[in-house]
C-alpha positions, 0 to 999 in steps of 0.5 A: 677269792682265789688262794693268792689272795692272803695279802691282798685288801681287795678294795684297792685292786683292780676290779677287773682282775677277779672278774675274767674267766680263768686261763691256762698258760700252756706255751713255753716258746720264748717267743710266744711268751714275750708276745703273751707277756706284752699283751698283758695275757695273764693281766686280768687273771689274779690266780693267772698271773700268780701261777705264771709268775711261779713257773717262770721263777721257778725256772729261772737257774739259780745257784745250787745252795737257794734259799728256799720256803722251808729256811725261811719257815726255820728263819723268820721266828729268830729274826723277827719273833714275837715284835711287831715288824713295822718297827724292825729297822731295815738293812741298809742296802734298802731305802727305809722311805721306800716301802711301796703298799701297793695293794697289800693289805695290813699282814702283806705290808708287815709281811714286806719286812719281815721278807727283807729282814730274812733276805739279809740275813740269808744274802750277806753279799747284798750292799745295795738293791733298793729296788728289792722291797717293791719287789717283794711288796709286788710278789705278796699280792701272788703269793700264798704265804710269806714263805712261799714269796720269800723263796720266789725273792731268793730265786730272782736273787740267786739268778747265776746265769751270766747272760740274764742280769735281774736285779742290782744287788751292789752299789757298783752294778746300781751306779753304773746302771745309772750311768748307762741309763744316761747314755740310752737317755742322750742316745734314744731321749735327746728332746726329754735329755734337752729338757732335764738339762734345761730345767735342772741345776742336777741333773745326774741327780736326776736320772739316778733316780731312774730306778725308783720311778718304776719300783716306788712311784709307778702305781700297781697296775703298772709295775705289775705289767712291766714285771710280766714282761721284766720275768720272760725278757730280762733287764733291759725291759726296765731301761726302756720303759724308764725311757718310755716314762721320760718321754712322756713326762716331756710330752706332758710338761714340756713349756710348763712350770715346774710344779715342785722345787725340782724337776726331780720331784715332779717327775716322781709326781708325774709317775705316780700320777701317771694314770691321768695320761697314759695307759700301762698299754700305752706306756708298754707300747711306747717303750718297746717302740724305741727302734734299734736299742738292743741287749748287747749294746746294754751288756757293753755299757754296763761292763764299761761303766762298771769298769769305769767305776772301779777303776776309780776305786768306787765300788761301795756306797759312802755317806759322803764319797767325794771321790765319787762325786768327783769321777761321776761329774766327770763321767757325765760329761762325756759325749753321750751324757751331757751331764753338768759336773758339779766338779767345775765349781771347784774351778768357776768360784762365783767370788771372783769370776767376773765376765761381761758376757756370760754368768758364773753358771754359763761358765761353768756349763762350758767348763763341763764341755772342756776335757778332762784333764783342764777340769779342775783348771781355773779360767783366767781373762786373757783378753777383752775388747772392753780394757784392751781395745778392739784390735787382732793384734793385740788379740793375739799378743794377748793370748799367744803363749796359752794352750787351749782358750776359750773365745767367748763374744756377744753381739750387739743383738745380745746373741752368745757364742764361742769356741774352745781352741784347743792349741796356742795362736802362735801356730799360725806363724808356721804358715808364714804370711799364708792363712793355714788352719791348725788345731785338733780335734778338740775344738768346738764351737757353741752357742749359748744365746738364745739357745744353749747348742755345742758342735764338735767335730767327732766320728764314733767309728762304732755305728751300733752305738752312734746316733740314729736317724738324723741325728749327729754325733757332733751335735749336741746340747748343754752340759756335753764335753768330750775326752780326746785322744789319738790312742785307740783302744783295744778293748772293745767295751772300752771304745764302746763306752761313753765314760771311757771312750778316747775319741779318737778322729777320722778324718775322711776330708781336708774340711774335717781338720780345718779347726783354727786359722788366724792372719792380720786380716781375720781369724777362721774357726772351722772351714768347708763350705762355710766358716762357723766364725769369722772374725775380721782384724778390726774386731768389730763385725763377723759372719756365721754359717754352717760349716763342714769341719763342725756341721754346725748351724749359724751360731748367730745372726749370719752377719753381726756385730760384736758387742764384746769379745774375750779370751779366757785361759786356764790356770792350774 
């Protein structure tokens, strides 16, 4: 046994790390450290890792005042004293259920709050950093007393320089986190995205949940090589090994049933059981893999969501926040985070919605699509072929005077789909008797049956943070809605974010505006070498295809029948 060995109950350890012949770590080169780190070099040293640890914190700039061994030495007999730590209570900004073990044996599992206790009493400032008893539990099992763990806790803490984020410590910086790990998630994760939306009723709920999947549930061994890598290269280490754990987790379940009551539950259970499919080699290779996501694209999401979030005057953790709960639902409706808002069932009541065509939670998926300031508008049933007959005509009577509409339609194939039209149908009469198209830029076309699919029409001008690869921007699946704007923004993180982003629209052809078109004879949704919707004057038959206004696949069976058609509004 080495000298780090103080806290740790050996029998739960990896073996293999008391058995490698010892190593020296003499390089100090970033680069040639990071490939150490990644290689798991000082991994199957105990004494190694513990004294690599101790030089990479120790060079970590900290504030001048840091608390240090010797504070904590004078501290922890007037906080704690003579009572037994397991039944101190825990400061707030901790999670009190979420104390990881590891491999710590009964003095490092007290010692763990005991550390916490200190830590608040010293960091006033810390509202909220749940990641911070894994943290120490973690740091005990390479420390030689508790003092000497205290002080390399308040270093990482007391970090001050501007270009290295390390740990949350407020419940803005941890909310916003959350907010950006949706964005990479959508951007980088789109078949393990499509999959929580599919399965889940929350799905914010969800990914806020990103933190705890590396410091509660991912088992020693693994935590403590992604916190090799975590001390030489920083914050973003954690997003992309959060991704990595996504990605596996739909390469695993995908086509099963759920195991829990949530998809939520078992993702935790698929983390903490992640030794039964993947390997810490595995999961580090998989999550540094993820081509083209880079450190300043994550600097700018954080800024922007942070900024987002104080806008809205949410900086502070509340038992109940109603005006977070309300900005985040409409934060993850944006483009980049096809998050459901629960803010819509404020405006889809289940008591009195009523459709032939699509269920209260469809509609309410669809109202999560729609901008923002229609939100909280209550949909209102314009038109229906079922009471009003199958005629274009009074279609348009019907619906003229309304601004936007949503046309919903299923066939006689039981197939669902629509378009929200974002301007009123008594446009087309500018046009004369000659069919013209009109609308902005906020029309789309979606289909929910068989399978849930929205198209937009959308140019990001900022291709660092556009889709990659194959992947469209204006193609996206359930739950995704997009704010519109014709105002540009001067600042930078603010066209950058997702949560702030007036999408504004570059049109480089005709097609890209050929959004609404209506005469006697049809109505036309979207234009260019085909028509998303085609709808003739009888109401009765349609044809589908993909179209360049949209870049959308058929929303249907190319050429159909319709079963039932109906236009909804919105009422203030």
């Amino acid at each position: 046994m080495d000298e780090y060995s103080r806290f740790v109950d050996w029998d739960k350890m990896d073996s293999t790390v008391q058995s490698q012949d010892a190593k020296e770590l003499t390089c100090t080169e970033f680069q040639e450290l990071k490939q150490l780190a990644r290689q798991g070099y000082w991994a199957k040293n105990h004494s190694l890792r513990a004294k690599v640890y101790h030089k990479l914190i120790s060079n970590i700039p900290c504030r001048t005042v840091t608390p240090d061994a010797n504070v904590y030495r004078d501290i922890v007999v007037k906080i704690v004293g003579k009572r037994n730590s397991s039944s101190l209570p825990l400061p707030e900004f901790v999670d009190n259920s979420l104390v990881p073990t590891y491999c710590l044996n009964a003095e490092g599992i007290g010692a763990v709050r005991k550390i916490i206790l200190c830590i608040a009493n010293q960091f006033p400032d810390i509202s909220f950093c749940p990641a911070l008893p894994s943290v120490i539990a973690l740091l005990l099992h390479y420390s030689k007393d508790e003092a000497e763990c205290f002080e390399q806790v308040c270093r990482i803490l007391a970090c001050n320089d501007p270009s290295k984020r390390l740990i949350d410590q407020t419940f803005l910086a941890f909310e916003s986190s959350c907010m950006t790990f949706g964005d990479l998630v959508n951007k980088y994760c789109q078949a393990a995205h499509k999959l929580m939306v599919a399965v889940s009723e929350d799905v914010l709920e969800v990914y806020s949940d990103w933190q705890r999947w590396l410091f509660g549930e991912l088992p020693m061994v693994y935590i403590a090589r992604v916190f090799d890598v975590f001390l030489v290269e920083g914050y973003k280490v954690l997003y992309r090994v959060a991704l990595a754990l996504l990605k596996f987790f739909r390469k695993v379940r995908a086509g099963q049933p759920l195991e829990s009551e949530s998809v939520q539950q078992d993702i935790r259970a698929f983390v903490r059981d992640i030794a039964k499919s993947v390997t810490p080699e595995r999961l580090l290779e998989k999550a540094f893999s993820i081509r083209l996501l880079s450190r300043k694209e994550i600097q700018l999401l954080q800024m922007a969501n942070e900024k987002a979030l104080q806008q809205k005057g949410i900086t502070v953790k509340q038992k109940s926040n109603p005006k977070l709960v309300l900005f985040l639902n409409y934060c993850f409706s944006m483009p980049c985070f096809l998050f459901l808002r629960q803010n819509v069932h404020l405006a889809v009541h289940a008591e009195n919605f009523k459709s032939e065509i699509v269920s209260v939670k469809e509609m309410r998926d669809i109202w999560s699509w729609i901008p923002e300031r229609f939100a909280l508008c209550q949909p209102l049933l314009l038109f229906t072929t079922l009471e009003h007959g199958c005629s274009l005509s009074r279609f348009y009577s019907h619906s003229e005077g309304h601004e936007p509409t949503l046309l919903l339609m299923k066939t006689t194939a039981k197939e669902v789909c629509g378009a929200y039209l974002s301007t009123d149908w008594s446009e087309r009469k500018r046009g004369g008797n000659k069919l013209s198209f009109f609308g902005t830029g906020e029309c789309f076309v979606f289909r929910l049956q068989p399978e849930v699919e929205r198209y937009k029409r959308v140019i990001v001008k900022h291709p660092e943070l556009s889709t990659t690869g194959s992947e469209t921007e204006n193609h996206t699946s359930p739950a995704s809605s997009t704010l519109s704007s014709s105002r540009v923004l001067s600042d930078p993180t603010e066209r950058l974010s997702p949560f702030l982003a007036a999408r504004h629209f570059n049109l480089p052809s005709k097609t890209a505006s050929m959004f609404m078109a209506g005469s006697s004879e049809c109505i036309i949704i979207g234009g260019g070498d085909g028509q998303a919707l085609y709808l003739d004057a009888d109401l009765n038959h349609g044809r589908t295809s993909h179209c360049n206004t949209f870049n959308n696949q058929p929303l249907c069976t190319e050429s159909f029948q319709i079963s039932v058609l109906e236009v909804w509004g919105f009422l203030d």
